[in-house]
DSSP file (Angstrom, degrees, kcal/mol; ACC not computed):
  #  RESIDUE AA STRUCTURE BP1 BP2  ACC     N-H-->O    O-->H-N    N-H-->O    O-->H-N    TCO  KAPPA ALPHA  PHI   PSI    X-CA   Y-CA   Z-CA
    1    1 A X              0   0    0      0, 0.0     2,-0.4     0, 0.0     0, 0.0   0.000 360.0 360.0 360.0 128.8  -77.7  -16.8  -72.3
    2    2 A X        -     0   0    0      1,-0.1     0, 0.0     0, 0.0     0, 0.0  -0.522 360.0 -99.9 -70.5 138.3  -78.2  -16.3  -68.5
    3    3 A X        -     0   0    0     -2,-0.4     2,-0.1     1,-0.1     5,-0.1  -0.151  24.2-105.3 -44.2 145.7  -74.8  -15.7  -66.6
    4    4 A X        -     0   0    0      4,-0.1     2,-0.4     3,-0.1    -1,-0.1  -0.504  45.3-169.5 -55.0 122.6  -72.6  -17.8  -64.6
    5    5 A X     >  -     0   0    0     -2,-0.1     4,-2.8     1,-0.1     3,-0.2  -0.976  38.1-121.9-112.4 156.8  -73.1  -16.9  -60.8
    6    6 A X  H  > S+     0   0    0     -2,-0.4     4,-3.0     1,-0.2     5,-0.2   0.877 121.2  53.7 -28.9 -44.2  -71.3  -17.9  -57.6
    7    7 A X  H >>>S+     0   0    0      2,-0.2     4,-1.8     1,-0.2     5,-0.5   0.974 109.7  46.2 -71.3 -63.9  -74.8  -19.2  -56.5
    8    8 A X  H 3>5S+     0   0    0      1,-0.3     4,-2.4     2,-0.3     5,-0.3   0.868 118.0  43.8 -76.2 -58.3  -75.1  -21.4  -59.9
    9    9 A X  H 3X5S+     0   0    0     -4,-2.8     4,-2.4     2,-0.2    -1,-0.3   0.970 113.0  48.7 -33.3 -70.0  -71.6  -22.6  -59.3
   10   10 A X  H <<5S+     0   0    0     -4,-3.0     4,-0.4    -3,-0.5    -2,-0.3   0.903 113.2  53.2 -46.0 -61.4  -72.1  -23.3  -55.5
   11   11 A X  H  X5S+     0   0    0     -4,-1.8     4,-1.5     1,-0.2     5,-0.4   0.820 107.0  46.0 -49.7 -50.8  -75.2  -25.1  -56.5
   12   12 A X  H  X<S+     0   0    0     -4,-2.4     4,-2.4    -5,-0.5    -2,-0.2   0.998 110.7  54.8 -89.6 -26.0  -73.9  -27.6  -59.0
   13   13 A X  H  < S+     0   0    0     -4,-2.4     4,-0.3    -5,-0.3    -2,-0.2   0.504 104.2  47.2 -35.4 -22.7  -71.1  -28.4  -57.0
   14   14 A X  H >> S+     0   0    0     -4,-0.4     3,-1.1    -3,-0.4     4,-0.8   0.954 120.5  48.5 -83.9 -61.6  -73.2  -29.5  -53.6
   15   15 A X  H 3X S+     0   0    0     -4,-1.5     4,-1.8     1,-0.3     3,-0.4   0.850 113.2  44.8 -76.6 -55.0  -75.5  -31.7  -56.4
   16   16 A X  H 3X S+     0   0    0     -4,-2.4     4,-0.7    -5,-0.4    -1,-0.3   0.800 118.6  40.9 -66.2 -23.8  -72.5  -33.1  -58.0
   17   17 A X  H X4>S+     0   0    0     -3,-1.1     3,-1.3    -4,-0.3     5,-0.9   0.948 118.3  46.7 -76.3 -45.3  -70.7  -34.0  -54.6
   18   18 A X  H ><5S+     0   0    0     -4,-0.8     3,-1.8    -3,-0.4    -1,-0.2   0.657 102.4  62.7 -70.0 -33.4  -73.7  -35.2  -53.1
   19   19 A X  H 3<5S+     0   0    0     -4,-1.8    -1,-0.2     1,-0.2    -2,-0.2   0.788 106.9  48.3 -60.2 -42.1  -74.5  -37.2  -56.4
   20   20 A X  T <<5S-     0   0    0     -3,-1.3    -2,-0.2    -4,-0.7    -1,-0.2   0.306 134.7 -83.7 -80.8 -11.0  -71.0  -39.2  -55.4
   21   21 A X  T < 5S+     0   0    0     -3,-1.8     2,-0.7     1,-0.3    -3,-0.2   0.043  85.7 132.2 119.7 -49.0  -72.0  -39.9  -51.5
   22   22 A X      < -     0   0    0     -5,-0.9    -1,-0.3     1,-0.1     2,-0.2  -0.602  52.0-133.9 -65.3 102.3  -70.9  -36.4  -49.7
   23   23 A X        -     0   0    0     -2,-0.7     2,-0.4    -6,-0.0    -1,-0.1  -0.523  13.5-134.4 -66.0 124.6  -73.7  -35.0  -47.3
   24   24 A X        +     0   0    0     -2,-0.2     2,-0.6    -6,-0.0    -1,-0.0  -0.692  26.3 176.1 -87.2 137.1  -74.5  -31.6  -47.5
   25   25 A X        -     0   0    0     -2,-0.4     2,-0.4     5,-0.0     5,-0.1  -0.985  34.3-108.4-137.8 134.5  -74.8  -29.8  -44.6
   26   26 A X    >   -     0   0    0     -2,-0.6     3,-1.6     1,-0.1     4,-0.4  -0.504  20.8-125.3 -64.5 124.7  -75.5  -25.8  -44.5
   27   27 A X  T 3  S+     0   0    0     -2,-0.4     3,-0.3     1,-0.3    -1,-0.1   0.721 113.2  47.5 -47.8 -39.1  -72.5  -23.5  -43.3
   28   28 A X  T >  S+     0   0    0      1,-0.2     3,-1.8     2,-0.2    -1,-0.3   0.954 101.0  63.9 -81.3 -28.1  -75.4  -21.8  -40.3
   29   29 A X  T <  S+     0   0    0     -3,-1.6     7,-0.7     1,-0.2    -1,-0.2   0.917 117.0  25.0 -53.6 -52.6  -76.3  -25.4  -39.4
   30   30 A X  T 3  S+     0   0    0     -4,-0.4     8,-0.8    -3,-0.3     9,-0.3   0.169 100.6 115.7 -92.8   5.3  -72.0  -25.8  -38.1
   31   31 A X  S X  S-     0   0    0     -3,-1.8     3,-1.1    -5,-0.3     2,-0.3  -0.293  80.3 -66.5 -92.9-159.2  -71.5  -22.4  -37.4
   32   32 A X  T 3  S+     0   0    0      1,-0.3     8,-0.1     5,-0.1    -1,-0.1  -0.488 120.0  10.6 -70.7 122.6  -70.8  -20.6  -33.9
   33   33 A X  T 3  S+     0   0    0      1,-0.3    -1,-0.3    -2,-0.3     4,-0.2  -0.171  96.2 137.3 103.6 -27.5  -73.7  -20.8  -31.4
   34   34 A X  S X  S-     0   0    0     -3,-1.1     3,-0.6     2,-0.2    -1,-0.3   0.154  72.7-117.3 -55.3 171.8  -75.4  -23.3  -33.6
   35   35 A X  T 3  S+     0   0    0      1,-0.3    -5,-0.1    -6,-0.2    -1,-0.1   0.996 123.0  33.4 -78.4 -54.2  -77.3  -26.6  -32.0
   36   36 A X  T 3  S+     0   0    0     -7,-0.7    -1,-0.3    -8,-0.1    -2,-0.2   0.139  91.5 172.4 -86.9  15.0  -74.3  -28.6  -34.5
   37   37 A X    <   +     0   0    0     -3,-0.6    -7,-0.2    -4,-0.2    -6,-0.2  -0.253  17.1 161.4 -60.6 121.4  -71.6  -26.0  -34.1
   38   38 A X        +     0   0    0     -8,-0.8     2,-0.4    -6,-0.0    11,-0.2  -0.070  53.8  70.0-107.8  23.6  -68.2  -27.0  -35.5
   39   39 A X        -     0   0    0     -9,-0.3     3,-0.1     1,-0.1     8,-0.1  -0.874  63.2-148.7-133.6 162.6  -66.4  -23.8  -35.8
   40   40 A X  S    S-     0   0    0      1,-0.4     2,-0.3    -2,-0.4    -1,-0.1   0.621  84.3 -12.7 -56.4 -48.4  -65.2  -21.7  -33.3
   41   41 A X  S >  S-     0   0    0      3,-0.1     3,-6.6     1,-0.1    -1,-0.4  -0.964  74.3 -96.7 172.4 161.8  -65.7  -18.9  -35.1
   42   42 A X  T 3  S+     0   0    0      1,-0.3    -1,-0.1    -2,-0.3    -2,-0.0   0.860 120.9  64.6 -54.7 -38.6  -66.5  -17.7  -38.9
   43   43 A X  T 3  S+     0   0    0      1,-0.1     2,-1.3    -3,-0.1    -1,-0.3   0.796  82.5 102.2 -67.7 -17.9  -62.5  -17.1  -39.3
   44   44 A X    <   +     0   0    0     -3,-6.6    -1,-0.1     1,-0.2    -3,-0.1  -0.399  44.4 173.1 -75.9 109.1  -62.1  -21.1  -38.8
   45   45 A X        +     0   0    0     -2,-1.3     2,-0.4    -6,-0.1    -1,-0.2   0.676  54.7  58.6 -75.0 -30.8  -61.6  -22.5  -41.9
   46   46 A X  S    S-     0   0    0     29,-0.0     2,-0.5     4,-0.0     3,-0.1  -0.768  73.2-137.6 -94.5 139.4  -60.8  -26.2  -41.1
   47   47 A X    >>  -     0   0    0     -2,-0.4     4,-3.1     1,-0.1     3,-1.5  -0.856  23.8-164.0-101.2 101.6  -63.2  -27.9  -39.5
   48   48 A X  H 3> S+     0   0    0     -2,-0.5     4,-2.9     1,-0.3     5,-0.2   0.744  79.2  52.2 -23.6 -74.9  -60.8  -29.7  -37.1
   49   49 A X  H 3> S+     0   0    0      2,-0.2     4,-1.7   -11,-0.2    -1,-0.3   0.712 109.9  52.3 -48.0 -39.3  -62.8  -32.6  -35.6
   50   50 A X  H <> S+     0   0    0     -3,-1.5     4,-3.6     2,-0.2    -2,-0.2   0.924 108.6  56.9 -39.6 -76.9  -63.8  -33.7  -39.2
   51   51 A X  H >< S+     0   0    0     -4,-3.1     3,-1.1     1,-0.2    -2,-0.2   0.908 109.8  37.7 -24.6 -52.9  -60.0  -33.6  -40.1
   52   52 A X  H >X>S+     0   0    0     -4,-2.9     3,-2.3     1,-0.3     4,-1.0   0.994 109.0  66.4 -80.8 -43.0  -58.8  -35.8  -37.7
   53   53 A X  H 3X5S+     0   0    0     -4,-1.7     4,-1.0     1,-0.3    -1,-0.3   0.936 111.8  36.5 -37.6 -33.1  -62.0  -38.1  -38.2
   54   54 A X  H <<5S+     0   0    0     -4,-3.6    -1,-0.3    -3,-1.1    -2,-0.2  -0.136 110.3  59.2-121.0  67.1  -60.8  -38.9  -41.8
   55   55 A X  H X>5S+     0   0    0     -3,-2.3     4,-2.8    -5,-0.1     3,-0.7   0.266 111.5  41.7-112.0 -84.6  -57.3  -39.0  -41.1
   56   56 A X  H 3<5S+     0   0    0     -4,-1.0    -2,-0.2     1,-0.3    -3,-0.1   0.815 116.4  49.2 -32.1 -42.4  -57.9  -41.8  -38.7
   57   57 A X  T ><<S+     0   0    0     -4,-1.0     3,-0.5    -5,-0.6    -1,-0.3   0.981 124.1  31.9 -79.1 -54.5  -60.6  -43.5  -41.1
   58   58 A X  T <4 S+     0   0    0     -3,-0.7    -2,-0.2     1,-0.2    -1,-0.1   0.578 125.4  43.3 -89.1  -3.3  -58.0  -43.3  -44.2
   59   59 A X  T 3< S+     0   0    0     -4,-2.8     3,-0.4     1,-0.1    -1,-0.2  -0.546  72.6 140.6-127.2  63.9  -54.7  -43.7  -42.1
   60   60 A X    <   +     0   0    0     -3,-0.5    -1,-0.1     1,-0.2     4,-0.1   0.349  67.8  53.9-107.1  50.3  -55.7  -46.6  -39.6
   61   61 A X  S    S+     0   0    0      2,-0.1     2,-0.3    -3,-0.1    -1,-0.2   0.094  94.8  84.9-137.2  -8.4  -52.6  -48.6  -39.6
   62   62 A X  S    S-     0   0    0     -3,-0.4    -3,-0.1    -6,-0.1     5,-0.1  -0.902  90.5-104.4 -98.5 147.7  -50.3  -45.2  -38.5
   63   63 A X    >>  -     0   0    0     -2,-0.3     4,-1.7     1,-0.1     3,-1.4  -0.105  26.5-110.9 -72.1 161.5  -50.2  -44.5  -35.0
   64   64 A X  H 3> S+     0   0    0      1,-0.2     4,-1.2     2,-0.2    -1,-0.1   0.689 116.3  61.3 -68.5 -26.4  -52.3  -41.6  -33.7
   65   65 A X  H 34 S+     0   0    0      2,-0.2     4,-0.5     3,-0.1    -1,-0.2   0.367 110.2  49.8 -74.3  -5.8  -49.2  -39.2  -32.7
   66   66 A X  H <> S+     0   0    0     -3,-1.4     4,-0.8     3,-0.1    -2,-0.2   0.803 110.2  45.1-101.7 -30.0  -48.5  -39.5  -36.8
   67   67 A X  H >X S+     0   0    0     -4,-1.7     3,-1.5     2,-0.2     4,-0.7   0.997 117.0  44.1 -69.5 -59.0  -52.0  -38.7  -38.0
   68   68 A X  H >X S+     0   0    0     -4,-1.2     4,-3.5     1,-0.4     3,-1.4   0.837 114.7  49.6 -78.0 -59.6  -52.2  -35.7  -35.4
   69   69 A X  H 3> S+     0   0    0     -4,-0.5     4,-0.9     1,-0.3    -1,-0.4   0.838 110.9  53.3 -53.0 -37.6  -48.2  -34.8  -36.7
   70   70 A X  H <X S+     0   0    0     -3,-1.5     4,-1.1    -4,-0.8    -2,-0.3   0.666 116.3  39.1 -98.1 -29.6  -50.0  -35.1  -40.5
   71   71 A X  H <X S+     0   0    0     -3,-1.4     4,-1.5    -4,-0.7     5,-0.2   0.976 109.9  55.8 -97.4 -44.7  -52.9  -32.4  -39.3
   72   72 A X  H  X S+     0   0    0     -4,-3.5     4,-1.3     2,-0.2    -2,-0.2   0.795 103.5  55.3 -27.8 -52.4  -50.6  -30.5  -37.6
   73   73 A X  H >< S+     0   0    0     -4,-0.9     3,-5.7    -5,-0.3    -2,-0.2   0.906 116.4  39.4 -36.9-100.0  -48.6  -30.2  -41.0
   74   74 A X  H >< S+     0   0    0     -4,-1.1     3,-0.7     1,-0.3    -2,-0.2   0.389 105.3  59.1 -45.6 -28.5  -51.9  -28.9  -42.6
   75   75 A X  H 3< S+     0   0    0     -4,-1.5    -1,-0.3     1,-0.2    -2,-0.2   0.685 109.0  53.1 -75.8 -26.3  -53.3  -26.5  -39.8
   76   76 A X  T << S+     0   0    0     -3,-5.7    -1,-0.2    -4,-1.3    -2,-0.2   0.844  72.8 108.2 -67.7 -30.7  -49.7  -24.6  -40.4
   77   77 A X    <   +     0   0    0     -3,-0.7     2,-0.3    -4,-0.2     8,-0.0   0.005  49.7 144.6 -87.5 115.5  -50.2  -24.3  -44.3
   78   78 A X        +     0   0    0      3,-0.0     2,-0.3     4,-0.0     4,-0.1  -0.757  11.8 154.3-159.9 118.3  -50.8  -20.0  -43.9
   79   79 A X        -     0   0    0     -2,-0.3     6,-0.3     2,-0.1     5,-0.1  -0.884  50.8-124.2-132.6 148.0  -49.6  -17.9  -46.5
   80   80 A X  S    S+     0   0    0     -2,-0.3     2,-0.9     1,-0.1     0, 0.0   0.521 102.8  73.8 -66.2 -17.4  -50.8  -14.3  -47.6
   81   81 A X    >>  -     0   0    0      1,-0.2     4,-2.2     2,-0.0     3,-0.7  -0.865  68.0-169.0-103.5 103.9  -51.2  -15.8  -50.9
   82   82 A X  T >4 S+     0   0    0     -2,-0.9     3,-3.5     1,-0.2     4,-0.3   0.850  92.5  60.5 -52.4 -81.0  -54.5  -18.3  -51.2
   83   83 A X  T 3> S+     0   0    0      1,-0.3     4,-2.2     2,-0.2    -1,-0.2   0.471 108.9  44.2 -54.3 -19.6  -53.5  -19.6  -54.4
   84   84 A X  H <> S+     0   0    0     -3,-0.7     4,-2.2     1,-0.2     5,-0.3   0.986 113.7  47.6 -60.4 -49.2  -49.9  -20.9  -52.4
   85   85 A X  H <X S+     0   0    0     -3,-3.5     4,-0.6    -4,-2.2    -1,-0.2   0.829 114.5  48.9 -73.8 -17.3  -51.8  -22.3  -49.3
   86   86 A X  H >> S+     0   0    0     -4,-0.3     4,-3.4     1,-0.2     3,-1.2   0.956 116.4  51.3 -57.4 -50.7  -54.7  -24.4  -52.3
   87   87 A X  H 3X S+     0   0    0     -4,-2.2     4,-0.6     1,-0.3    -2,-0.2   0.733 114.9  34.6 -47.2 -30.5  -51.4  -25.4  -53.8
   88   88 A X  H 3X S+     0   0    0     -4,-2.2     4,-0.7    -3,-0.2    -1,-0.3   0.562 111.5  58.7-106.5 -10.3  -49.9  -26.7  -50.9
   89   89 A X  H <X S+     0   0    0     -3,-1.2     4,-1.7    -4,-0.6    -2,-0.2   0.614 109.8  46.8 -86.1 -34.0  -52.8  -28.0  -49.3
   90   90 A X  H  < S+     0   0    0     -4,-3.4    -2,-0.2     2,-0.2    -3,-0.1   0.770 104.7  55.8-113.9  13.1  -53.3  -30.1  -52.2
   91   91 A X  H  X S+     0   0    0     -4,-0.6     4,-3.6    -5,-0.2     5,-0.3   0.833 108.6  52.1 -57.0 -53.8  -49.7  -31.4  -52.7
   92   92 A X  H  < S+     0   0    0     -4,-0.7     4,-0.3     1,-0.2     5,-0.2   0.797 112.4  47.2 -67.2 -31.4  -50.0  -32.7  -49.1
   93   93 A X  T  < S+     0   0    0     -4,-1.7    -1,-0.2     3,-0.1    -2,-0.2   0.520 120.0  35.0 -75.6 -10.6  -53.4  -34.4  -50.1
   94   94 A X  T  4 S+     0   0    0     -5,-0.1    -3,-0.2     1,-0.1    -2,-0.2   0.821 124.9  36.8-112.9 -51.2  -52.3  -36.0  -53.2
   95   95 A X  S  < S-     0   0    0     -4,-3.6    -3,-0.2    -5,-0.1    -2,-0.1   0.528 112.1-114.0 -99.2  21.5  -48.7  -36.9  -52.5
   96   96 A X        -     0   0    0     -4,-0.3     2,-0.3    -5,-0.3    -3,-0.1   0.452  30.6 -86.3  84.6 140.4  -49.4  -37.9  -48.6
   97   97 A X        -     0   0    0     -5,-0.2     2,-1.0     1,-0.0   -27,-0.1  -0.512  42.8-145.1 -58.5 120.2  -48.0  -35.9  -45.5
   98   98 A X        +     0   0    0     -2,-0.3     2,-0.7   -28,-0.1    -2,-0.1  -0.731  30.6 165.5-106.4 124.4  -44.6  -37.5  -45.0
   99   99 A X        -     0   0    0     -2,-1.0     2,-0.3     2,-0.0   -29,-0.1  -0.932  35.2-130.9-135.7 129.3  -44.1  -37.5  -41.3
  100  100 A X        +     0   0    0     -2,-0.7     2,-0.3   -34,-0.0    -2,-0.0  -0.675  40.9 159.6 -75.1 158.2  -41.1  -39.9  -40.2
  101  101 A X        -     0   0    0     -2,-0.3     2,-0.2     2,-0.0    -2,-0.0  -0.927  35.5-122.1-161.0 150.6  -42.3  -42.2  -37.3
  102  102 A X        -     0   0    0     -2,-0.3     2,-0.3     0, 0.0     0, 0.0  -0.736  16.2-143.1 -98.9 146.7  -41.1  -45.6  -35.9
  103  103 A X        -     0   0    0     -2,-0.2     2,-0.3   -41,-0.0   -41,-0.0  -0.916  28.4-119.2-113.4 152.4  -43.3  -48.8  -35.6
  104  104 A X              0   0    0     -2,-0.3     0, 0.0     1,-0.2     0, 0.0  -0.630 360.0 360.0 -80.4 152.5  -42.7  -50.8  -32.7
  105  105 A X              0   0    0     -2,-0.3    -1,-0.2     0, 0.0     0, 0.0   0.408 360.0 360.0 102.8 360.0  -41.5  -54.1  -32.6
């Protein structure tokens, strides 16, 4: 039996997301200096401009100062411990960013 690798992993994961709709795009294609560059730099983990595109696309009936407060939220999420900040990152995706706001009118 061959071994599991990171690559093997990595690899059924693009096909199975891609399988669903999710365009793959390679990490040097978005990185810094690139013709598509979305990072600042390597350390930037979020890619920002993405967020806020599907915040807006899945929240567009809250006002734009609530989505932005909602990203804000997530861009803080830093602890020395990954497994906290996966944990907390995906509490805030599954049970929604609660950010109080007023509607007008």
């Amino acid at each position: 039996m061959k071994p599991i690798t990171e690559d093997k992993i990595e690899t059924f994961a693009i096909e199975v997301l891609q399988s669903v709709g999710w365009e793959y795009v390679h990490g040097l294609a978005i990185a810094p200096g690139a013709e598509q560059a979305e990072r600042e730099n390597f350390e930037q983990i979020i890619l920002i401009d993405r967020l806020r595109k599907a915040v807006a696309i899945l929240n567009p009936d809250i006002p734009q100062d609530a989505q932005e407060q909602a990203i804000q939220k997530v861009l803080r999420i830093y602890s020395p411990e990954l497994l906290h900040n996966n944990e907390t990152f995906h509490r805030l995706l599954v049970e929604t960013v609660k950010i109080p706001y007023q509607k007008n009118g």
